[in-house]
N, C-alpha and C positions, 0 to 999 in steps of 0.2 A: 428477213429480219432475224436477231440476234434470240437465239433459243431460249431464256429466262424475259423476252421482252414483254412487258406489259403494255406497249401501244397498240390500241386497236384503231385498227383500219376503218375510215372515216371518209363520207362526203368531205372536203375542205370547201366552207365557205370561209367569208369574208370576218366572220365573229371566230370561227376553231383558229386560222390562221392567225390572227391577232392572239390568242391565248396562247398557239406553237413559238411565236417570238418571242413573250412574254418567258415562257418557261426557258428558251434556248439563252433569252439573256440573263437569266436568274442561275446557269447551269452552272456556273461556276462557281456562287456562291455557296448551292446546294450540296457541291462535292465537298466544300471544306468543310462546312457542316459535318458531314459524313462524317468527313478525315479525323474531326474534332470531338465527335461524340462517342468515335469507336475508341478512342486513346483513355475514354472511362470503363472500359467492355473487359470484366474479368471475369466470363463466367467462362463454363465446361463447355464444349464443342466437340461432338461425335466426329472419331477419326473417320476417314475415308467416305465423306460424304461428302456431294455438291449441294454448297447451300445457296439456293436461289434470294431473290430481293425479301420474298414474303418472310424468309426462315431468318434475314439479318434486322426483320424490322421486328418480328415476335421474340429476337434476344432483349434488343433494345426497348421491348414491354416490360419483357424480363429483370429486366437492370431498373426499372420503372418502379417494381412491384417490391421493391426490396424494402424492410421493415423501415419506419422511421419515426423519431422522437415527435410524441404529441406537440409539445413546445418548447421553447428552447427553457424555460423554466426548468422542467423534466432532465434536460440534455444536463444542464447545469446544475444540478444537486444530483445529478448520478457522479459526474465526474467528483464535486467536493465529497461524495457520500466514500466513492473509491478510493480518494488521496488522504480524505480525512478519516484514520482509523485509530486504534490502539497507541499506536507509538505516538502519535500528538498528547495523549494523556499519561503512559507513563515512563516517554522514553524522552523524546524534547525536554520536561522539567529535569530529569537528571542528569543531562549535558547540561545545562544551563545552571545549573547547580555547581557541578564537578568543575569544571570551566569557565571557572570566571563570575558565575553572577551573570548581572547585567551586560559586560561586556561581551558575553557570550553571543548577544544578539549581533554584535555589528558582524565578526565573520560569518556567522549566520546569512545576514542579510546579502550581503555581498558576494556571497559565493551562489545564494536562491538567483539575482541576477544574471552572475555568470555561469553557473552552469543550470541549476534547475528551470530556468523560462525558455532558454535559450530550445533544451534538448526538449521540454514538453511540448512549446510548439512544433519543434520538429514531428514530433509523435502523434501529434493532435492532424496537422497541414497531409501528413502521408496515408494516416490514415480518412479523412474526407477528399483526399484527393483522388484517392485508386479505388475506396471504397468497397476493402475486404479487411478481412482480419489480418493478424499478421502473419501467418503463412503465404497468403495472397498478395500483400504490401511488397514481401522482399524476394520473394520470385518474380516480381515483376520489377524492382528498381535493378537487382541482378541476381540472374539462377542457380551463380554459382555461391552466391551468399543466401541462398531458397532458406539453409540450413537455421538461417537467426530465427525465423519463425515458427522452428519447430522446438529448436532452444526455448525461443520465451513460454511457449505451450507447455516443456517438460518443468520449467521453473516453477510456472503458476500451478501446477499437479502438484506438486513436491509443497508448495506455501502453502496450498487448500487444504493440504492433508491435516499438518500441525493445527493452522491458524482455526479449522474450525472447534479442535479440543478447546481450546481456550473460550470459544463463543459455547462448548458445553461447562466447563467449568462456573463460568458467569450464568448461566443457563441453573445452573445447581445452587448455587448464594442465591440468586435471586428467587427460588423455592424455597429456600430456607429463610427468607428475612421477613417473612410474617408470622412472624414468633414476638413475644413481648416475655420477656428482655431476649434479644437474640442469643444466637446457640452457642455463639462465641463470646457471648459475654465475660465471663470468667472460667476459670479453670474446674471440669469435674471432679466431682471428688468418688474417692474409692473406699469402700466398706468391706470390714471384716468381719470377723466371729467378733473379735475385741475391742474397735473401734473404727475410725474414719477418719479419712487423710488426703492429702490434694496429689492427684495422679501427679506422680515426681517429671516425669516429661516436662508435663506441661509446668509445672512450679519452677524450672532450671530456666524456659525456654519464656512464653506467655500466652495466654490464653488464644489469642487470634491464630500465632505462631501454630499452636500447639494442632487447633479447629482445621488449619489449612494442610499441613503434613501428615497429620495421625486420621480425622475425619474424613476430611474431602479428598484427598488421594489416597492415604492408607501406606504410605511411600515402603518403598526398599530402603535397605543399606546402602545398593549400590543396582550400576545396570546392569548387572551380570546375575542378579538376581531378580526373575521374573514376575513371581509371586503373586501371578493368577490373574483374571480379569478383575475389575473393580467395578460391581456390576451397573453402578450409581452413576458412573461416569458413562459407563457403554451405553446407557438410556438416556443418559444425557445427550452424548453426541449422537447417537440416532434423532433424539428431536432436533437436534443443530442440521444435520444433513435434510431430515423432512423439511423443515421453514426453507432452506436452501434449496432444494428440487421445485417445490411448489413455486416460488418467488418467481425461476427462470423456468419455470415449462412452457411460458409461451415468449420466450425471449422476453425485449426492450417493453414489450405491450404490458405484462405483469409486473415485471421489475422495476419499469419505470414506476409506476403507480404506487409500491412498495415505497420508492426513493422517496416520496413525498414523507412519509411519518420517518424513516429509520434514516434521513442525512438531517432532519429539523429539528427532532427530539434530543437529540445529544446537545443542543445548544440551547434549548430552553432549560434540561438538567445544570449544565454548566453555568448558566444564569441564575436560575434557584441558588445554588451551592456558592456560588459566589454572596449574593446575597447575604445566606445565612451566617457564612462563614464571617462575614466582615462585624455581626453582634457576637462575636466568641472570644471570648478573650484569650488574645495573646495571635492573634491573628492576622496582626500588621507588624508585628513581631519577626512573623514568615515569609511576609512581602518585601518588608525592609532587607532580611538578609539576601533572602534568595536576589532584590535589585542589585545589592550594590556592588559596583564593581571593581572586578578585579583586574587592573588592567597591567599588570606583569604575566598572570598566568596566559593572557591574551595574545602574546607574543609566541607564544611555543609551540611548534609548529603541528604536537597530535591535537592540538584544540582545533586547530584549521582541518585533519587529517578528520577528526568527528565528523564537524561540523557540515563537512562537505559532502561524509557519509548520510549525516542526516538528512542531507535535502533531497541525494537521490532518491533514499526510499519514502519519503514522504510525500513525493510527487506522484509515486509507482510507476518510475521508469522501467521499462525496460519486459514491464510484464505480459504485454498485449494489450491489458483492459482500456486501457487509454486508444487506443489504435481501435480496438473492438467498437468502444463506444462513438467516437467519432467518426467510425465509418459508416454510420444511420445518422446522417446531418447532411443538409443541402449542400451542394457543391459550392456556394458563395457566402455560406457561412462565416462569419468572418472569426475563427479559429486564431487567430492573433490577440483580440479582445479576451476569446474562453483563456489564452494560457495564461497569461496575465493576472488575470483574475481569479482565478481557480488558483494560482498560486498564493498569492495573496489572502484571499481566505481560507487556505492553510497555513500559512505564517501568521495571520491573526486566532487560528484555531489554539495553533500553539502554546503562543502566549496568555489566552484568556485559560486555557487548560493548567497553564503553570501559574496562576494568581490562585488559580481554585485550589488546585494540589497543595501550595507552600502556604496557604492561609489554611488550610485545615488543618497541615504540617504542623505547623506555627502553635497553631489552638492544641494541639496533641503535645506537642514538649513543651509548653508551660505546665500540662496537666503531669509528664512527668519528669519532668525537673522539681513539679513541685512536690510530688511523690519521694524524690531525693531528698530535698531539704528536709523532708517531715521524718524519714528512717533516718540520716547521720544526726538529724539534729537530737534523735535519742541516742545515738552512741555519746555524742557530746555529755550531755544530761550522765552518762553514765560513768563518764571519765573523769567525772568533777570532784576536788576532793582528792584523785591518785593521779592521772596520768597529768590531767588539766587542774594549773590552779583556777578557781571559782572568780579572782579577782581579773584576768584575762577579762571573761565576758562584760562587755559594755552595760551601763543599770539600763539604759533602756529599752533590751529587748524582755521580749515577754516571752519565754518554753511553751505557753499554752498557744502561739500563733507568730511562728516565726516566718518571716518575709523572706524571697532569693534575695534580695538587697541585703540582712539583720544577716543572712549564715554568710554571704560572701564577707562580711567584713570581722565577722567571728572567727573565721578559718583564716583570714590573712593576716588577724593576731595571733592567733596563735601559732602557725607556721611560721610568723619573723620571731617570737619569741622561743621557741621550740627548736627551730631548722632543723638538725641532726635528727632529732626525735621523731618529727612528727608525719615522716612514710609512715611508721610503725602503727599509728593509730588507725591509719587504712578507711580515713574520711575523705570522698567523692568530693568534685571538684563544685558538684550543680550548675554550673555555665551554659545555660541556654543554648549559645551560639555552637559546642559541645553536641549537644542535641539535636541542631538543626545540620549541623554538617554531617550526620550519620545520613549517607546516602544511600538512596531505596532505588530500583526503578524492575520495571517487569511486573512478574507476579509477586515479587515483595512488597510492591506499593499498593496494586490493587488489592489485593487478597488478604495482605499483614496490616500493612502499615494505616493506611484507609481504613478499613475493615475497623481498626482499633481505636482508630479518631471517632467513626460515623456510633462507638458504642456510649462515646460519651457527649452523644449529642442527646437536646430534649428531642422526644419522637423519635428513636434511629431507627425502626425499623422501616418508616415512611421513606429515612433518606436514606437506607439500604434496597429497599424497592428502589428507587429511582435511580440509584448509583449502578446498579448490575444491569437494570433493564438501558441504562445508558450505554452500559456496556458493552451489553447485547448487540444495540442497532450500531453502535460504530466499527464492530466484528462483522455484522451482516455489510454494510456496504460496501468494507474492503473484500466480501464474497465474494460480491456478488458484480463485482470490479475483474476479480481472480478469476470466476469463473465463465464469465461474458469471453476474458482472455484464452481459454480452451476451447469454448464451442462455436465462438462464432469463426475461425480458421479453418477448424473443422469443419463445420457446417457450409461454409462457403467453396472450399476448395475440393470435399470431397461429395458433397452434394445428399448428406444426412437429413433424415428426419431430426428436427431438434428435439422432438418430444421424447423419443428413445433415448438420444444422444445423451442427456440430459440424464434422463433417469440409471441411463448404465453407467455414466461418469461419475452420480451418486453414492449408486449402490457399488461401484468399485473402489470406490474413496472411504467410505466405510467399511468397506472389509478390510483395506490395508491400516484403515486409520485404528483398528482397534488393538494393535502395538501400543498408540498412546495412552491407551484407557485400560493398561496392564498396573500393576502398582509398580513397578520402573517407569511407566510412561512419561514421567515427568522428565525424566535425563534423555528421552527419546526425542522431547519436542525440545529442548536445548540443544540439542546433537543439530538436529534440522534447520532451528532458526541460527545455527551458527554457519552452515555450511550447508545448504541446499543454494541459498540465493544468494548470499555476497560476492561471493567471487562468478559464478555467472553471469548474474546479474550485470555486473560490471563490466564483462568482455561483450553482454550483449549488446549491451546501448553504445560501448565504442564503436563496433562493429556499424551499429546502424548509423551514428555519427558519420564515417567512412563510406560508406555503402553509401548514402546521399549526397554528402557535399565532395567526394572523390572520385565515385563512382559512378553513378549518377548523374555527377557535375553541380556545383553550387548555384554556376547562372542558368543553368538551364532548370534548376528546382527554384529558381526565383522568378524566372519567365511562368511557370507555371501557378505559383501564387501571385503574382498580379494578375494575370488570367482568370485563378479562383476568387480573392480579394475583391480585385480591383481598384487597387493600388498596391506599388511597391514596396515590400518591408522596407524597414532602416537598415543602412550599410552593417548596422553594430552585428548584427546576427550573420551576415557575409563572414563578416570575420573571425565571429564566435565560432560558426561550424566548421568553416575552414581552417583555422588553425590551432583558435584557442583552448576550444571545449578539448579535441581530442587529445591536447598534450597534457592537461589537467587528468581526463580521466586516465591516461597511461599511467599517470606520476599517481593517483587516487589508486589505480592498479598492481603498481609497483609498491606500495607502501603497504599494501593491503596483505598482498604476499611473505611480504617481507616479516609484516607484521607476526602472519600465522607460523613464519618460520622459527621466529625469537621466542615464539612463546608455544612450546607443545600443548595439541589437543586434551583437555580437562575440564572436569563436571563438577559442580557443585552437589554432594551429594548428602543426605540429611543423616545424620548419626544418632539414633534411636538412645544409646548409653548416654553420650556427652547431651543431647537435644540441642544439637548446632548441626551449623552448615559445615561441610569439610572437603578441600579440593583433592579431586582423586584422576589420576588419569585412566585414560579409555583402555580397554583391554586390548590387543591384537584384532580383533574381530573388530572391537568396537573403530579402531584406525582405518581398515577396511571399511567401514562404513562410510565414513566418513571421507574417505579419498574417493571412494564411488557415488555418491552424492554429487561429486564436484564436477566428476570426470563426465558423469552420464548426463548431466545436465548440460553443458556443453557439447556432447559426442557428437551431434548432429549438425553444426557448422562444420567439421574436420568432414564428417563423411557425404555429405550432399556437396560438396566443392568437390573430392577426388573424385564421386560416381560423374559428376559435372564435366570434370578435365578431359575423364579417362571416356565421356558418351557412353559411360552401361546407361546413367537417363538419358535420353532422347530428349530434348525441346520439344518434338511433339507426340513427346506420351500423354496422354489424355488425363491424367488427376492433378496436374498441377497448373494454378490460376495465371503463370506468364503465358503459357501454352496459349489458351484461350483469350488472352489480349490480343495477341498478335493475329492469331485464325479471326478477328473477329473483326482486324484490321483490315485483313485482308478481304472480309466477305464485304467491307462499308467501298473497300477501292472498287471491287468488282459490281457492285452496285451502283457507282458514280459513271462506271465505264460502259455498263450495261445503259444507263438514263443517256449518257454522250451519242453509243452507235444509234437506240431509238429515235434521238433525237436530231441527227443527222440523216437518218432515213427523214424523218418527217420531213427536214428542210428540200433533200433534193425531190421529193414527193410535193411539195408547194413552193417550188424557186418560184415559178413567176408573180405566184401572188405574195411571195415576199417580197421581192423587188417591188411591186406595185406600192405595196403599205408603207416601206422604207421611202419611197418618192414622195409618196403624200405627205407625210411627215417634215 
């Protein structure tokens, strides 16, 4: 008998032999089985070992015991908690602004179909199909592209770093806004021996303005000047990083549970806010403009060129987390449904984000428009008599309560009667729509512009609690999205403790990260969020686009989702992966480039004398940084393919997750083949009483 055999040696009556034919005619199903369940087997495999039947069924426990979502409820608010982040609130309203209004939606729309469902399911389907992160994903669809996984891994370090200052920032308003009247209400004022006067900064600039650059960061001139830690901020993002360690110390089991308050909470805020916003006046005001559309500017081709940037990263293509998370989901999931879906309410995130933003908007420039009409309308009052004759103004306005309607039609007398004259008077336009088209997005919107609506709301410091702590949880789930996309690769392919992994991922993410929490820190996470991810990013998910439907093969990843499914996607996505997506992101690629080429690297940097914003380019070093960000974030596709070509890796060096498919393959053949010889001993060991039972029969 064959030396790994498990048959023991037996009386054969008339009952064992009926059970040996049973098995011998079931043996061929039992090997495809094998053949079928090993094709899911991506763990580690000690080289130069024989591993017998016992050592291929205890992987196969193995591959058993791997973490997985409570319910698909849970599965499902991690993913919307991951895609719906930040830029749904103040990055979507300012495309949609800048772009058309309303019509901004439709290339929106239609590009989330072509390219954002198509590539999420891709991301969603690969990672529940192979069922590792992404290091383990694309060493195994191919080794010599191992590299995009280790790409997506340096991307999502490089996002965490930044992304979680901003979750301390928010972290810091939202300790500051239980104060009555908030700290940014109006401007401090400063005392002398002789008197008292309004800090000039903040009187050039305005009060929020003033709370957000001079207070809460403390800013530089420029990045070239460092100007110490800001210690407010550094304790800040230490609590950002502790909420963040503790969430993922025991993976999906904590952070799921997490998901349930910090992806539901933002949309109960947004619902309030909406609400309140629509009793405020002047409030549909910011609905009305922000809908309507523009359908010329709709035609040009950087509105498509946004638009189609927007959907990548608001899916979070290209980062792992998507891949992370779906790879703790049943094999028969149906992963077609989530991408769908998942998309969708993030394109409805979006929009209910931008009724809430432009109706506050809305209520904030009637409050100063109307602030305008009340100062010209005393130059006016002043001119009367010298500059202005008295008989210009119409009898029925009142000086004591003048309307935007009473001064617009005061100034369009007297500028047709004046014309030459009446620059020189240097009276403001007050035009609403003026107002509404001064575009915010970033931290100018949440920090300034927000911040400065929510002070002339009744109660703000209730809606400033609820505003920041909103802010908070929609920072935490793109975390906790970001960093599922580091550990669990990690964790999978190199076979780490997560509880370490985690904490050292932390605490090295805070050391680096307190660059941002320097008073230049702010031109640090502008540096980053302009060039750590975009251009990565974008080479990654081509890649992975190719790498599947090229490489891989398109019908042979569609035999395998009807297998998963059970049933066959729609042709539409054969087509999307195979030709269409990846010529879009080439051209989405090439324009992006192109883009960064026309326009040299430059910061928005806060000018203390004037108290404005001023564009300043990067210094030498600072361009350096900046080219390295790009380069190093991608280095690892270029170098895992040549180590590949050239065999300095080995296929079967032992740390990497294709190695261990294939070894795991091979242990499931050699266990079919092993059950075959047993069971062919068994047969010529009871020929004739198989003959007998086959006669009866």
């Amino acid at each position: 008998m064959p030396k790994n055999s498990k048959t023991v040696k037996r009386e054969i009556d008339d009952d064992e032999v009926t059970e040996s034919v049973k098995d011998l005619l079931s043996n061929e199903d039992n090997c495809e089985d094998s053949f079928k369940s090993s094709s899911l087997m991506v763990g580690d495999v000690p080289q130069n070992k024989e591993r017998d039947v016992e050592e291929g069924s205890e992987e196969e426990e193995e591959e058993e015991e791997r973490p997985a979502w409570s319910s698909k409820l849970q599965y499902i608010l991690a993913q919307v908690g991951f895609s719906v982040g930040l830029g749904n609130v103040w990055r979507f309203p300012y495309l949609c602004q800048k772009n058309g209004g309303g019509a901004y939606l439709v290339p929106y729309l239609i590009l989330l179909v072509v390219i954002g469902i198509p590539l999420f399911f891709l991301e969603l389907a690969v990672g529940q199909r192979i069922r590792r992160g992404s290091i383990g994903v694309w060493n195994y669809i191919s080794p010599r592209l191992g590299g995009i996984g280790f790409a997506s891994c340096l991307v999502c370090f490089f996002v965490a770093l930044y992304y979680n200052v901003i979750i301390g920032w928010s972290l810091f308003y939202f300790s500051q806004s239980f104060q009555q009247p908030l700290p940014w209400h109006e401007c401090p004022l400063v005392k002398n021996k002789t008197n008292t006067y309004v800090e000039p900064e903040c009187e050039k600039s305005s009060a929020t303005t003033y709370y957000w650059y001079r207070v809460a960061l403390d800013i530089s001139d420029s990045i070239s000047e460092s100007g110490g830690l800001n210690w407010r901020m550094t304790l800040c993002l230490l609590a950002a990083w502790t909420m963040v360690c503790l969430a993922m110390m025991k993976g999906i089991q904590s952070s799921g549970k997490v998901m349930y308050f910090s992806s539901l909470f933002p949309y109960v805020v947004l619902i309030c806010f909406l609400a309140r916003a629509f009793l405020l006046k002047g409030s549909v005001d910011g609905i009305i403009h922000m809908f309507t559309p523009k359908l010329e500017i709709m035609l040009e081709p950087k509105v498509w060129r946004e638009a189609a940037t927007q959907v990548f990263f608001a899916l979070g293509l290209g980062f792992g987390g998507v891949i992370a998370f779906s790879s703790y989901n049943k094999r028969d999931n149906n992963c077609h449904f989530d991408a769908v879906l998942v998309s969708f309410i993030n394109f409805f995130t979006s929009v209910l984000a931008t009724l809430v933003v432009f109706a506050v908007l809305g209520f904030k420039a009637n409050i100063m428009n109307a602030k305008c009409v009340e100062m010209n309308t005393k130059k006016i009052i002043g001119f009367l008599g010298k500059e202005i004759n008295p008989s210009l103004i119409p009898h029925h306005i009142n000086f004591s309560n003048v309307s935007p309607e009473d001064y617009q039609q005061m100034t369009n007398i007297i500028r047709g009667v004046m014309e030459n004259d009446y620059p020189r008077l240097g009276l403001d336009s007050c035009d609403i729509k003026e107002e509404l088209n001064k575009a915010v997005q970033g931290t100018g919107l949440a920090f300034i512009a927000f911040t400065e609506a929510m002070t002339h709301f009744p109660a703000s410091p209730f809606w400033s609690v609820m505003f920041f702590l909103m802010l908070v949880n929609l920072g935490l789930g793109s975390m906790f999205g970001t960093i599922q996309g580091i550990l669990t690769p990690i964790v999978d392919t190199f076979k780490v403790r997560k509880e370490y992994l985690t904490v050292g991922c932390c605490v090295l993410a805070f050391c680096i990260g307190l660059i941002f929490v320097q008073r230049s820190g702010n031109y640090f996470v502008a540096m980053f969020d302009d060039y750590s991810a975009t251009l990565p990013l974008l080479i990654v998910v081509l890649l992975e686009n190719i790498a599947v439907a090229w490489v891989y093969g398109t019908d042979k990843f569609f035999e395998d989702l009807k297998d998963m499914l059970g049933f066959t996607p729609y042709c539409y996505y054969y087509y999307m992966w195979k030709f269409i997506t990846p010529v879009l992101l080439l051209g989405l690629l090439a324009t992006s480039i192109i883009q960064m080429g026309l326009s040299p690297p430059s910061y928005s940097a806060w000018n203390q004398q004037l108290a404005q914003e001023q564009s300043l380019s990067y210094p030498p070093w600072g361009l350096a940084v900046c080219i390295s960000l790009v380069v190093i974030a991608i280095l690892p596709v270029p170098v895992v393919f040549i180590l590949r070509c050239l065999n300095i890796i080995d296929e079967n060096a032992g740390g990497l997750s294709t190695v261990s498919y294939k070894k795991g393959r091979i242990i499931k053949d050699t266990a079919c083949r092993n059950r075959e010889e047993d069971e062919d001993n068994a047969r010529e060991s009871g020929d004739e009483s198989n003959k007998a039972i086959f006669s009866e029969s």
